[in-house]
Biopython code that builds the backbone (N, CA, C, O; Angstrom):
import numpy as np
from Bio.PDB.StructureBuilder import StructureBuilder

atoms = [
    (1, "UNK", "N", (-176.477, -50.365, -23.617)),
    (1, "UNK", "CA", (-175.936, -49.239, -22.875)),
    (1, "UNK", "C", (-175.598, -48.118, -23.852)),
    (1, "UNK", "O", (-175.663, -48.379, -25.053)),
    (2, "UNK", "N", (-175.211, -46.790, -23.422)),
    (2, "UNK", "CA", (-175.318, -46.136, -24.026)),
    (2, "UNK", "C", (-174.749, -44.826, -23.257)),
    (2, "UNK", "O", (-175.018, -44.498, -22.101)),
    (3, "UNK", "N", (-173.783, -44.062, -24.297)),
    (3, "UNK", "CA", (-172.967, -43.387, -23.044)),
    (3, "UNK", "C", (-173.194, -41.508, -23.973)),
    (3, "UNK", "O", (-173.165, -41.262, -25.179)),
    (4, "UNK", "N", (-173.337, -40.845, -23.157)),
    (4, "UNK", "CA", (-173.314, -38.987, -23.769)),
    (4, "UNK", "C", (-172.341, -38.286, -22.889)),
    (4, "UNK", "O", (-172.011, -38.629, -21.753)),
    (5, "UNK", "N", (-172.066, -37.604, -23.339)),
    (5, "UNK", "CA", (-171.310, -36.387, -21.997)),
    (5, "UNK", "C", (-171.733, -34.631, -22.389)),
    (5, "UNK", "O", (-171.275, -34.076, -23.387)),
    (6, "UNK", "N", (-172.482, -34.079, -21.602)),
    (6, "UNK", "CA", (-172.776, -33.128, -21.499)),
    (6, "UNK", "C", (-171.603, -31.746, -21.816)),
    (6, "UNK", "O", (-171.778, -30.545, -22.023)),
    (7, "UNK", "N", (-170.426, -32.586, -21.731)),
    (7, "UNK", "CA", (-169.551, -31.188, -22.000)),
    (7, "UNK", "C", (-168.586, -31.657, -22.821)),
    (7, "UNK", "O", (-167.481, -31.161, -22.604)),
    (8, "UNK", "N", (-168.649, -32.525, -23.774)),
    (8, "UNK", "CA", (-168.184, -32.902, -25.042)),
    (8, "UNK", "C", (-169.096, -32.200, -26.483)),
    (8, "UNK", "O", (-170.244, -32.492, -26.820)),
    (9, "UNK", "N", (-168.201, -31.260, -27.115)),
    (9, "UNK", "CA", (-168.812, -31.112, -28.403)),
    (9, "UNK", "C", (-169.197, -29.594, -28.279)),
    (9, "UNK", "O", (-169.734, -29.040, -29.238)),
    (10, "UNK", "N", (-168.900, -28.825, -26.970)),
    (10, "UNK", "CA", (-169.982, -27.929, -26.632)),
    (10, "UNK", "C", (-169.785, -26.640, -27.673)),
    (10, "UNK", "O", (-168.751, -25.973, -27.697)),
    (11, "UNK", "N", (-171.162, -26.349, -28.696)),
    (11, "UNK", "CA", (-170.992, -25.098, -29.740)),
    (11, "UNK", "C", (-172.257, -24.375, -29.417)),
    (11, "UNK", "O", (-173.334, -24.854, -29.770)),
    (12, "UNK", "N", (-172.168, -23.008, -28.626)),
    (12, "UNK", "CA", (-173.070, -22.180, -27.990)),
    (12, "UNK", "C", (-172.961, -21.190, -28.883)),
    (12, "UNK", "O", (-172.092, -20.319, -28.923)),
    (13, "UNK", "N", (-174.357, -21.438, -29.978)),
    (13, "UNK", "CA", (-175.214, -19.784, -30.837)),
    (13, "UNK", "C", (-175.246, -18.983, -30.195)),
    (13, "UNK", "O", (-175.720, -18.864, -29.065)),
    (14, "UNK", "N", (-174.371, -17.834, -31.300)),
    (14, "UNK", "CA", (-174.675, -16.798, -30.680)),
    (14, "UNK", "C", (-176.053, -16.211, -31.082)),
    (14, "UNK", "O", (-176.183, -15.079, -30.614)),
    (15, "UNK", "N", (-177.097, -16.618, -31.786)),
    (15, "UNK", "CA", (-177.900, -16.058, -32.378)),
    (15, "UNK", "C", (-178.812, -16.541, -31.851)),
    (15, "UNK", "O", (-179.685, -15.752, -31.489)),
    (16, "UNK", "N", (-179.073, -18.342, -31.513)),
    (16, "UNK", "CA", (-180.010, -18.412, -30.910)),
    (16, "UNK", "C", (-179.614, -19.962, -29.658)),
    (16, "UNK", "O", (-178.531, -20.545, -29.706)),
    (17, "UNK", "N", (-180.717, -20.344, -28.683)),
    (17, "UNK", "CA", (-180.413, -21.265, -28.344)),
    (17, "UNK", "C", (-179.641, -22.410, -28.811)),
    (17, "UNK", "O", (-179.605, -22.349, -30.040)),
    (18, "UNK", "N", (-178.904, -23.594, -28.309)),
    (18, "UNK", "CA", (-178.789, -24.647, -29.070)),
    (18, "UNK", "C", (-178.916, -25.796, -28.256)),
    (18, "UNK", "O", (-178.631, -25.869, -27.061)),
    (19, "UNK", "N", (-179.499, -26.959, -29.205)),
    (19, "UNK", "CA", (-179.871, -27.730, -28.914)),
    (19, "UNK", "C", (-180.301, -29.153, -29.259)),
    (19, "UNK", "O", (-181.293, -29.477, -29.913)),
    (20, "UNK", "N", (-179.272, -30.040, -28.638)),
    (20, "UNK", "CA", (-179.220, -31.293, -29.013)),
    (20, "UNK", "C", (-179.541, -32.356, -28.072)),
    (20, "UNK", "O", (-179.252, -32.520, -26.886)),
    (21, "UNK", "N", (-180.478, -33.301, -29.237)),
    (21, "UNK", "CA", (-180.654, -34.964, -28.277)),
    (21, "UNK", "C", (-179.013, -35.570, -27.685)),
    (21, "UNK", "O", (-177.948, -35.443, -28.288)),
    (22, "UNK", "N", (-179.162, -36.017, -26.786)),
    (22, "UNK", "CA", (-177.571, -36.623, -26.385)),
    (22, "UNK", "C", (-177.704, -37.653, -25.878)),
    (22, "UNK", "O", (-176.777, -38.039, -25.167)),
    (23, "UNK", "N", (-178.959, -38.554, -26.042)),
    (23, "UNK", "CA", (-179.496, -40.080, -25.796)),
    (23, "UNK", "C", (-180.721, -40.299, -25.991)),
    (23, "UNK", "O", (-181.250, -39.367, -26.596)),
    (24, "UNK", "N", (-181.373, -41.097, -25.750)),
    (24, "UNK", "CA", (-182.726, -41.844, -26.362)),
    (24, "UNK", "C", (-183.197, -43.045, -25.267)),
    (24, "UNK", "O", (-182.945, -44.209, -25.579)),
    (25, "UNK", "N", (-183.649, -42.862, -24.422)),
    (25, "UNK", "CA", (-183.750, -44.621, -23.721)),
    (25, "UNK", "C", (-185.213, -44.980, -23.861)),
    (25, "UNK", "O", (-185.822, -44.162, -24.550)),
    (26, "UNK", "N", (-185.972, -46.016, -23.378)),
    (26, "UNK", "CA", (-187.434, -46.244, -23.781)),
    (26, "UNK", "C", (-188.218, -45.456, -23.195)),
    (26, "UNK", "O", (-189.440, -45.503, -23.342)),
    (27, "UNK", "N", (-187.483, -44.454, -22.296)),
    (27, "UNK", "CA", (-189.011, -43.960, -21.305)),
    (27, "UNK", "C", (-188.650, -42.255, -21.910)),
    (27, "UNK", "O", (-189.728, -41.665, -21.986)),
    (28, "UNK", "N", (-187.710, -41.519, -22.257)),
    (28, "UNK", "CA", (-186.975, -41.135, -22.220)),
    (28, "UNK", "C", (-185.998, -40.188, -22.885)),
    (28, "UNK", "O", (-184.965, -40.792, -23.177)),
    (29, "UNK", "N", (-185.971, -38.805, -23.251)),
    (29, "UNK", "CA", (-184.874, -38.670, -24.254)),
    (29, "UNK", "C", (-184.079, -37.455, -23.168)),
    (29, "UNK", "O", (-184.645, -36.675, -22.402)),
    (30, "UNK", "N", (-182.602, -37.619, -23.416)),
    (30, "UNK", "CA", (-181.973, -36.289, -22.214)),
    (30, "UNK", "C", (-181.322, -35.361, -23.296)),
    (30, "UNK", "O", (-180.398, -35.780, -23.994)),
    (31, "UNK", "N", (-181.748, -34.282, -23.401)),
    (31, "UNK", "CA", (-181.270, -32.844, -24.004)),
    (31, "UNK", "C", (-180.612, -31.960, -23.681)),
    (31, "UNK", "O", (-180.977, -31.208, -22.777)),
    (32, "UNK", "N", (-179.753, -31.843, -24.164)),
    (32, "UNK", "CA", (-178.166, -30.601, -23.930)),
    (32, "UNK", "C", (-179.481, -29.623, -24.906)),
    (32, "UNK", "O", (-180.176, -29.850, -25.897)),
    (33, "UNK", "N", (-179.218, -28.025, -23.565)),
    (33, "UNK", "CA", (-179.365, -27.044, -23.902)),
    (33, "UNK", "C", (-178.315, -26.184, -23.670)),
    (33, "UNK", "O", (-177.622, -26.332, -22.663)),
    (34, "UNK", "N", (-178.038, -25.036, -24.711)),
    (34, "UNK", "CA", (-176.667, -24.356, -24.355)),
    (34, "UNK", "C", (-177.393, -23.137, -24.495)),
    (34, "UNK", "O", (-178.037, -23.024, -25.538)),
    (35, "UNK", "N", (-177.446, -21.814, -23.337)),
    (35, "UNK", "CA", (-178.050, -20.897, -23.271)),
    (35, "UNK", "C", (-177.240, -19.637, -23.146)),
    (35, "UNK", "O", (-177.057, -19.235, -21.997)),
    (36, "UNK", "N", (-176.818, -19.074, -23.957)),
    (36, "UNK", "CA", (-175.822, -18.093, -23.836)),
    (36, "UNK", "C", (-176.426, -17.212, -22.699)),
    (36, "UNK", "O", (-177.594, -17.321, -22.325)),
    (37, "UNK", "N", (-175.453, -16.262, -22.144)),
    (37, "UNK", "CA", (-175.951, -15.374, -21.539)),
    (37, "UNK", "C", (-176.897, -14.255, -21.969)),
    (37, "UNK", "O", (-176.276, -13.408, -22.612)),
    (38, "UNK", "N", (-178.056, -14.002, -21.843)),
    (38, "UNK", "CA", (-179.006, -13.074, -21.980)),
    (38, "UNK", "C", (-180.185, -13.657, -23.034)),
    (38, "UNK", "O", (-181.253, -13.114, -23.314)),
    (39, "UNK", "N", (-179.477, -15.350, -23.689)),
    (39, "UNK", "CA", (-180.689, -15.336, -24.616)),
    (39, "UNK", "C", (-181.752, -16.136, -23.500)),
    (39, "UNK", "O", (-181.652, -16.611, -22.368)),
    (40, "UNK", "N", (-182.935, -15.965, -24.646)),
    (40, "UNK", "CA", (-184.081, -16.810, -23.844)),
    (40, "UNK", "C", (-184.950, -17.679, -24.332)),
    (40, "UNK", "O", (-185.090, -17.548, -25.547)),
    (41, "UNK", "N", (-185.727, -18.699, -23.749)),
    (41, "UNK", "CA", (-186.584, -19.265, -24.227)),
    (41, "UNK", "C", (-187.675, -19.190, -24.080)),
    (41, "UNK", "O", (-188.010, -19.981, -23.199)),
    (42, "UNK", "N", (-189.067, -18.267, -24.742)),
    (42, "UNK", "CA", (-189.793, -17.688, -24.633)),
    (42, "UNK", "C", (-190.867, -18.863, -23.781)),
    (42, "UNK", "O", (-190.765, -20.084, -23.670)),
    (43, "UNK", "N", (-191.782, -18.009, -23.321)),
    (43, "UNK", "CA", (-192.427, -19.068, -22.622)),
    (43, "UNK", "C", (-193.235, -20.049, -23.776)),
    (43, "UNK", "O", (-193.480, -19.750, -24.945)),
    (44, "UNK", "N", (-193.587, -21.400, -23.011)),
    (44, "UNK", "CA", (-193.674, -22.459, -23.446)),
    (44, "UNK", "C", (-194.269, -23.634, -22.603)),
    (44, "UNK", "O", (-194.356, -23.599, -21.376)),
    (45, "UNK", "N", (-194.586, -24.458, -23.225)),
    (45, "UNK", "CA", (-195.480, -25.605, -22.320)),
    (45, "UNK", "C", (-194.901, -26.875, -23.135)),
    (45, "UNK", "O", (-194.607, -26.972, -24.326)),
    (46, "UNK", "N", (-194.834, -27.880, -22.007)),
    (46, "UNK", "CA", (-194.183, -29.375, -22.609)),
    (46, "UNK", "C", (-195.628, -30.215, -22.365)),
    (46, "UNK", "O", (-196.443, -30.187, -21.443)),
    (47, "UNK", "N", (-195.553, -31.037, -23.729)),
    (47, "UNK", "CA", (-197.004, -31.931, -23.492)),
    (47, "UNK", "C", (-197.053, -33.067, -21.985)),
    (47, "UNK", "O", (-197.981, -33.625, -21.400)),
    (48, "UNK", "N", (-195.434, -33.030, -21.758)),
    (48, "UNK", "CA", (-195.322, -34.273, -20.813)),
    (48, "UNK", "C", (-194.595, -33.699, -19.783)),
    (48, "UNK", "O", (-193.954, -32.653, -19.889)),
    (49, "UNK", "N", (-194.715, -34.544, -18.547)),
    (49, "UNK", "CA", (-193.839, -33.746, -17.261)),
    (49, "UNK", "C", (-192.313, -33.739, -17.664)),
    (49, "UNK", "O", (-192.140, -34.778, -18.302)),
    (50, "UNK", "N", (-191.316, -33.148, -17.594)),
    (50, "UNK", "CA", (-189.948, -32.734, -17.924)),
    (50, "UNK", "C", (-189.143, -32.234, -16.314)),
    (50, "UNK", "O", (-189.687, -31.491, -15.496)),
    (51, "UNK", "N", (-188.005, -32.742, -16.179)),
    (51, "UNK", "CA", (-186.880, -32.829, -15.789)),
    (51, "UNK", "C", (-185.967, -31.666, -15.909)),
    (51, "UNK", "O", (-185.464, -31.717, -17.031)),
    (52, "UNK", "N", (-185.525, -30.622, -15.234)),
    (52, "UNK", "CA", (-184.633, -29.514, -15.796)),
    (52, "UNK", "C", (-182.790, -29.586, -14.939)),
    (52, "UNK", "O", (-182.869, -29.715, -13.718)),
    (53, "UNK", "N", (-182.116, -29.552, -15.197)),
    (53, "UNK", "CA", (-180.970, -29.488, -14.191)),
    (53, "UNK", "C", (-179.786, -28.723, -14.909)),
    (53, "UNK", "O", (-179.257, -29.003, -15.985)),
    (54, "UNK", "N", (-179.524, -27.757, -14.099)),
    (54, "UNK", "CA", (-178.799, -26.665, -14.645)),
    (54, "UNK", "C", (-177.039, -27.162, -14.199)),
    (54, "UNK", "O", (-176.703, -27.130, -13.015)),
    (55, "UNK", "N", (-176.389, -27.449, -14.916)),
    (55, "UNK", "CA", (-175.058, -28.246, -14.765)),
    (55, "UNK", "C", (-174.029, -27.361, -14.956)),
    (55, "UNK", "O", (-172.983, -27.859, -14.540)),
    (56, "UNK", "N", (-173.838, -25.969, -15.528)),
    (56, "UNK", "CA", (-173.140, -25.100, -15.322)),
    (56, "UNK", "C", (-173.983, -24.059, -15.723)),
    (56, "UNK", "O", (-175.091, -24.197, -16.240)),
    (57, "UNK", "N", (-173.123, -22.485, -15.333)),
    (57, "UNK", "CA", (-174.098, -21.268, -15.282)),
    (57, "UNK", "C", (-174.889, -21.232, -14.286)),
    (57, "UNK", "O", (-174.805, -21.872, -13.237)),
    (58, "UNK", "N", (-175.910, -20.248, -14.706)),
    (58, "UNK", "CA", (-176.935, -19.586, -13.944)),
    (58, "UNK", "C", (-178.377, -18.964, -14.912)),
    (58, "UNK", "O", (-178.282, -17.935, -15.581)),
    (59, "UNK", "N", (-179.604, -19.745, -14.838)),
    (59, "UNK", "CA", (-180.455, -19.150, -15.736)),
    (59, "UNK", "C", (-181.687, -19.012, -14.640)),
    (59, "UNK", "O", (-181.998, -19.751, -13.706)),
    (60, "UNK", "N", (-182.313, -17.678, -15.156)),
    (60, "UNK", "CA", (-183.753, -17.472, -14.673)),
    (60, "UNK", "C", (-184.924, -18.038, -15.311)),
    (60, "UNK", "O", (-185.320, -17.742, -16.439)),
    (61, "UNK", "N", (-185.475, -18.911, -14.478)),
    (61, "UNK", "CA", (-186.899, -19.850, -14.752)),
    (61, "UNK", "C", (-187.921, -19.081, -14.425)),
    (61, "UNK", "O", (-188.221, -19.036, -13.232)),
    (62, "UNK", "N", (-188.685, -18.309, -15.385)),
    (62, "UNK", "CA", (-189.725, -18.139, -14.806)),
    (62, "UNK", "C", (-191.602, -19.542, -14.827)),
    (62, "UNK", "O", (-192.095, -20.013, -15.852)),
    (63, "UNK", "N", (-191.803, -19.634, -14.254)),
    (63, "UNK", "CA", (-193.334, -20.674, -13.917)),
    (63, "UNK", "C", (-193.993, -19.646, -13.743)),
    (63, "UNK", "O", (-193.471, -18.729, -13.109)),
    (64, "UNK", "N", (-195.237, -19.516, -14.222)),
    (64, "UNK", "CA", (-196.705, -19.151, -14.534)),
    (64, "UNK", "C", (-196.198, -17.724, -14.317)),
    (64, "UNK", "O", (-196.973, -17.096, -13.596)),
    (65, "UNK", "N", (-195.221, -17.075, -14.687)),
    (65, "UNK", "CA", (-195.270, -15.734, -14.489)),
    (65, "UNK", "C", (-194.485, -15.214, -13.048)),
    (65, "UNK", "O", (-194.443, -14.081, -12.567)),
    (66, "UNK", "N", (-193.884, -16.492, -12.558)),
    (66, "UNK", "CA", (-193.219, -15.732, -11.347)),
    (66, "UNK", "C", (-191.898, -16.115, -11.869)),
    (66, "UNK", "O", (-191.845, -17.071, -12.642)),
    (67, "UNK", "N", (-190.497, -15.293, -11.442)),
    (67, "UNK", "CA", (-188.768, -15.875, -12.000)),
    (67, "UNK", "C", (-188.457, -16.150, -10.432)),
    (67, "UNK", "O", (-188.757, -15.607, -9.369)),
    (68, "UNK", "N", (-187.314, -17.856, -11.053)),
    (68, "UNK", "CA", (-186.584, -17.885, -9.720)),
    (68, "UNK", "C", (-184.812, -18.226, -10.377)),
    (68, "UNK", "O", (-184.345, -18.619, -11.447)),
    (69, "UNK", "N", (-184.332, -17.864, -9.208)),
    (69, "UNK", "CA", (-182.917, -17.938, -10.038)),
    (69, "UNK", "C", (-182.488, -19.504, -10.045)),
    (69, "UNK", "O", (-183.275, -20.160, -9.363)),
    (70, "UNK", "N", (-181.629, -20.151, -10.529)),
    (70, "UNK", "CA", (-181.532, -21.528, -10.725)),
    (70, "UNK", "C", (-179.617, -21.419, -10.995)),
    (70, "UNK", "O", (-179.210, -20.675, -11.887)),
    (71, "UNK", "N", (-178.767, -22.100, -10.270)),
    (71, "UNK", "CA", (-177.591, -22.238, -10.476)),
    (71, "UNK", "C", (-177.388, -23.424, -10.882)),
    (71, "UNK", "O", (-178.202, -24.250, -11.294)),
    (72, "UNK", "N", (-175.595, -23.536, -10.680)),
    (72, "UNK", "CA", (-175.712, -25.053, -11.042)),
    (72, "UNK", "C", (-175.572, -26.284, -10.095)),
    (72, "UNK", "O", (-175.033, -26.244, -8.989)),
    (73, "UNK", "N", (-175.889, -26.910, -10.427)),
    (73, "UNK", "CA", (-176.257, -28.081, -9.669)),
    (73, "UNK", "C", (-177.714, -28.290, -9.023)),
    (73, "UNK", "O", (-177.935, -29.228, -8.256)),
    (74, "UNK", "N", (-178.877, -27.171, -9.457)),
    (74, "UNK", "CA", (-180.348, -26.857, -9.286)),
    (74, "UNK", "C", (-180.799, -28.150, -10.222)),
    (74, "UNK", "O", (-180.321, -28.463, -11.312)),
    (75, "UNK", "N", (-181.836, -28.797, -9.497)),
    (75, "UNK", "CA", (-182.811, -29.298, -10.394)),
    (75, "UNK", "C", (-184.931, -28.995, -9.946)),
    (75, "UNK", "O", (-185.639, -29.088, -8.944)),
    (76, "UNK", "N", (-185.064, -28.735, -10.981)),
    (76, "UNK", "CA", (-186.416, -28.579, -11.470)),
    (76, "UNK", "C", (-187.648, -29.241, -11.988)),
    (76, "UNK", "O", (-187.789, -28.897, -13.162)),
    (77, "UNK", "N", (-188.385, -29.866, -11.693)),
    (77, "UNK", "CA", (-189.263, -30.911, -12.261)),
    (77, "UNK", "C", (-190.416, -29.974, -12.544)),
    (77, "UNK", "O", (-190.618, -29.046, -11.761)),
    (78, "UNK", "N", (-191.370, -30.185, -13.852)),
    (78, "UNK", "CA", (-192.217, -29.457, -13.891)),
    (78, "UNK", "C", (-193.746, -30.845, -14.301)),
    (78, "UNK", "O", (-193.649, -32.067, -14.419)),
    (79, "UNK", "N", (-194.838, -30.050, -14.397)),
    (79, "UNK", "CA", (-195.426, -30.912, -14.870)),
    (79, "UNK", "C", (-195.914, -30.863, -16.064)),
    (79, "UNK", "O", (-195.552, -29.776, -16.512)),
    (80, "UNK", "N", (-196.843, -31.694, -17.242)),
    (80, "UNK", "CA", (-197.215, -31.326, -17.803)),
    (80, "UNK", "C", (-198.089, -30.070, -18.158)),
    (80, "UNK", "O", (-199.188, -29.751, -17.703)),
    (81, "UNK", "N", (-197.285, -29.428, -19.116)),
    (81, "UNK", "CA", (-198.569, -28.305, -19.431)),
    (81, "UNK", "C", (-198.573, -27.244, -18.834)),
    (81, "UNK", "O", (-199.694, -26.758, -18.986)),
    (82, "UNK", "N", (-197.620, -26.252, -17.911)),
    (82, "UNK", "CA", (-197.012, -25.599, -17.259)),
    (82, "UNK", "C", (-196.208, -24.632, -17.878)),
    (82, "UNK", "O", (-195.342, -25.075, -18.632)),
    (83, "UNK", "N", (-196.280, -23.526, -17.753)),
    (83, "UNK", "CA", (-195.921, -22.523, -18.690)),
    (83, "UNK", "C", (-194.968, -21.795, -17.724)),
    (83, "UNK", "O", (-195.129, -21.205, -16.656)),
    (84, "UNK", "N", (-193.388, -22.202, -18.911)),
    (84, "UNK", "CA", (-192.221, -21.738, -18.047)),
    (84, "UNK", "C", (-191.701, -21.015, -19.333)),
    (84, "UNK", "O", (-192.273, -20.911, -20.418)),
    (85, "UNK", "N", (-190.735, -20.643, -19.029)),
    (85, "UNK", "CA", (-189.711, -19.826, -19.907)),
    (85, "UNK", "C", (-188.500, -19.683, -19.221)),
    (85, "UNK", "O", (-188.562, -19.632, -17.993)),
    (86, "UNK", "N", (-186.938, -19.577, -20.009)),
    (86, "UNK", "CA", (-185.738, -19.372, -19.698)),
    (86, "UNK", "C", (-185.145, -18.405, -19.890)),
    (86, "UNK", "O", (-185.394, -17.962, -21.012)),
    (87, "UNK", "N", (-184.182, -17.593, -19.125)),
    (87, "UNK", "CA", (-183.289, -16.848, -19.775)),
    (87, "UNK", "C", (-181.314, -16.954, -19.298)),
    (87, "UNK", "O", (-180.890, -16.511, -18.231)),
    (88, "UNK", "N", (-180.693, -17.415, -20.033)),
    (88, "UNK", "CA", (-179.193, -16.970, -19.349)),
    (88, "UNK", "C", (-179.305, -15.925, -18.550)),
    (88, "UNK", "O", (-180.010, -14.935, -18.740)),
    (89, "UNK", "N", (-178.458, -16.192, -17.465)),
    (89, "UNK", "CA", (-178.017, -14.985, -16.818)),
    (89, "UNK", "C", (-176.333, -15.062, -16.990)),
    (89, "UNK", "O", (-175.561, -14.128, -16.774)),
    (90, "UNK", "N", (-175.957, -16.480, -17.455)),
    (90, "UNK", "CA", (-174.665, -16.327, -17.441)),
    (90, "UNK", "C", (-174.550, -17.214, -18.779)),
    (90, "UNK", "O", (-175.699, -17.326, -19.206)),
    (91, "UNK", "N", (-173.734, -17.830, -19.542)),
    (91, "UNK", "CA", (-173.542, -19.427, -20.674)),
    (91, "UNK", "C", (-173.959, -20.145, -19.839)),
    (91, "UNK", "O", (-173.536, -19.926, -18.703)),
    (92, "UNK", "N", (-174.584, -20.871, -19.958)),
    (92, "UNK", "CA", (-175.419, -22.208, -19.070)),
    (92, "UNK", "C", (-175.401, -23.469, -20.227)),
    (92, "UNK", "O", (-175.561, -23.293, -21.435)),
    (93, "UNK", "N", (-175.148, -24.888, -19.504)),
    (93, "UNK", "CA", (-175.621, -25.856, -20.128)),
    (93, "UNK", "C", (-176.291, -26.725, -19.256)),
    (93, "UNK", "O", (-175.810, -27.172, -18.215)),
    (94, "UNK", "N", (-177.592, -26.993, -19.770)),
    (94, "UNK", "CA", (-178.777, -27.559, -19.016)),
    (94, "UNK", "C", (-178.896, -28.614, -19.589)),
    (94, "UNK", "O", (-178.433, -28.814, -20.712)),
    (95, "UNK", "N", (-179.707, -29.692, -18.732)),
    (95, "UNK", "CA", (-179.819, -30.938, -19.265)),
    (95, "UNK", "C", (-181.466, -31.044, -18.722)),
    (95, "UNK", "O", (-182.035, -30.785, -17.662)),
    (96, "UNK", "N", (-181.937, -31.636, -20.218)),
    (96, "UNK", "CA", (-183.545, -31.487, -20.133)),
    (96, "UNK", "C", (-183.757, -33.023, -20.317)),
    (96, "UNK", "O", (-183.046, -33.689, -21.069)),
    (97, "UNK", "N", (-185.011, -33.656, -19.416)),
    (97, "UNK", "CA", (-184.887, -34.934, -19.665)),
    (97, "UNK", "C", (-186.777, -34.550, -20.266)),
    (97, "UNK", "O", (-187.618, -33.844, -19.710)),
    (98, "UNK", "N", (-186.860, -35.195, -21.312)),
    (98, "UNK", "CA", (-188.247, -35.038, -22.000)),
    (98, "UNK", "C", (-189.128, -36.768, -22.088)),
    (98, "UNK", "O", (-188.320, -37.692, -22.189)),
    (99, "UNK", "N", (-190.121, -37.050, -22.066)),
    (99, "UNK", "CA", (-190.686, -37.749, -22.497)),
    (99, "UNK", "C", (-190.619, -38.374, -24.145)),
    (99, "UNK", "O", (-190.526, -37.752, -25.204)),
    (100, "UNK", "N", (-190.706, -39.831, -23.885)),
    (100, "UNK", "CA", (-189.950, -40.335, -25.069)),
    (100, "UNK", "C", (-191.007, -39.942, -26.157)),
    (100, "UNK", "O", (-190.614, -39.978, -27.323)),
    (101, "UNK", "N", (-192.237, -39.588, -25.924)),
    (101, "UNK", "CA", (-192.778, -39.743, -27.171)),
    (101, "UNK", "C", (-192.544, -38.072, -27.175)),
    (101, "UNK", "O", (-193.173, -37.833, -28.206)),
    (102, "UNK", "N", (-192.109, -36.878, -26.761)),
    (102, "UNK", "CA", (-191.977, -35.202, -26.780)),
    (102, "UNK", "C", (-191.137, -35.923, -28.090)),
    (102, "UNK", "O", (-190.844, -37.069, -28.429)),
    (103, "UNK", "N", (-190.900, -34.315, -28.698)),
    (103, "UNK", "CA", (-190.009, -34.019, -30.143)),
    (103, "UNK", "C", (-189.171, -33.308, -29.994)),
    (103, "UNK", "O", (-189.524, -32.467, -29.167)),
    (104, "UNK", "N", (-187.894, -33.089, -30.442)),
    (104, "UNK", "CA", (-186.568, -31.995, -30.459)),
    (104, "UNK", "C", (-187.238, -31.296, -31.339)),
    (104, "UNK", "O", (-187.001, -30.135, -31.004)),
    (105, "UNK", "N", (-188.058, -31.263, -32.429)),
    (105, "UNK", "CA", (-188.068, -30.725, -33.004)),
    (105, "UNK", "C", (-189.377, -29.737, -32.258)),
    (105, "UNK", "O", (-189.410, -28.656, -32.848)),
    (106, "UNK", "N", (-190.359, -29.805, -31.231)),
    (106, "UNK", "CA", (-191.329, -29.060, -30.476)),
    (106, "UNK", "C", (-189.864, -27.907, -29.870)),
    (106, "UNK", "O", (-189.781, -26.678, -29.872)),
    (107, "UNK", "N", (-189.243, -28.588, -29.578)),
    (107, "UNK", "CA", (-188.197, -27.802, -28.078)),
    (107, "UNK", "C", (-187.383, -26.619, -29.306)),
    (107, "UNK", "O", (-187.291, -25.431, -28.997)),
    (108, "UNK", "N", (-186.782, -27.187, -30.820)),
    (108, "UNK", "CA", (-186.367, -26.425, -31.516)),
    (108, "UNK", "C", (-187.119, -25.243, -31.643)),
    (108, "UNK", "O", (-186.576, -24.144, -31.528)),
    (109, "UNK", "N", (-188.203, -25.360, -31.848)),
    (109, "UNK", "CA", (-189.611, -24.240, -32.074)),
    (109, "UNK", "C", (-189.694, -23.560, -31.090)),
    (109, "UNK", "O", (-190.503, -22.646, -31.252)),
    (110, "UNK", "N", (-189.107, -23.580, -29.875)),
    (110, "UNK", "CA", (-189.436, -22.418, -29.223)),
    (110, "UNK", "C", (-188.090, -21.380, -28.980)),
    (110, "UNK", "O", (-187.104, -21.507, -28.254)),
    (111, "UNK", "N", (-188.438, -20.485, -29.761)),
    (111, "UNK", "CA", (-187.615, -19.180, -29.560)),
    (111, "UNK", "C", (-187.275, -17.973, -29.217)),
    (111, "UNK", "O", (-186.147, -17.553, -29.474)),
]
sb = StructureBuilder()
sb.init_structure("model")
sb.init_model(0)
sb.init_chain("A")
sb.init_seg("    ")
for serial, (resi, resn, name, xyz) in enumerate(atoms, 1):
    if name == "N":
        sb.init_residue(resn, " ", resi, " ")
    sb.init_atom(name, np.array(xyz, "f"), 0.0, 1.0, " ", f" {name:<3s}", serial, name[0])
structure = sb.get_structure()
């Protein structure tokens, strides 16, 4: 077993996204994103289908070029290979569930 809490620890860059693993299971890894208001995450594609759920705040998702607004308690499933991008509209902390074999260090790279 294995326990995280999404709003323990919370240190939101002002310079850029932040972003940490906050578990590991076999299928599986779940990621604290902290999105200040106005920053963004340029668009981007995940090799594997991904999980999005916006747990406080408010951020704009845009998919293939269209934005939808996303509050909290929104969840989002995308599929592989799908070209989204983020932006705060307010401090947001999101919880990204990635495929166990994806990298923090792919998700760090996008800025």
């Amino acid at each position: 077993m294995q326990k995280a809490s999404l709003f323990e620890n919370l240190e939101f860059n002002e310079t850029k996204v932040a972003v940490s693993v906050l578990l590991k299971t076999s299928n599986s890894s779940e990621v604290r994103i902290l999105l200040k208001k106005d920053q963004v995450m340029k668009e981007h594609q995940a090799p594997f289908p991904i999980v999005i759920e916006v747990f406080d705040g408010v951020i704009q998702f845009g998919v293939n070029g269209e934005n939808q607004t996303l509050n909290r308690g929104d969840i989002i499933s995308l599929d592989a290979s799908v070209p989204h991008d983020l932006k705060g509209i307010s401090d947001s902390i999101i919880r990204l569930t990635i495929h166990k074999n994806d990298t923090i260090e792919r998700i760090n790279s996008i800025k």
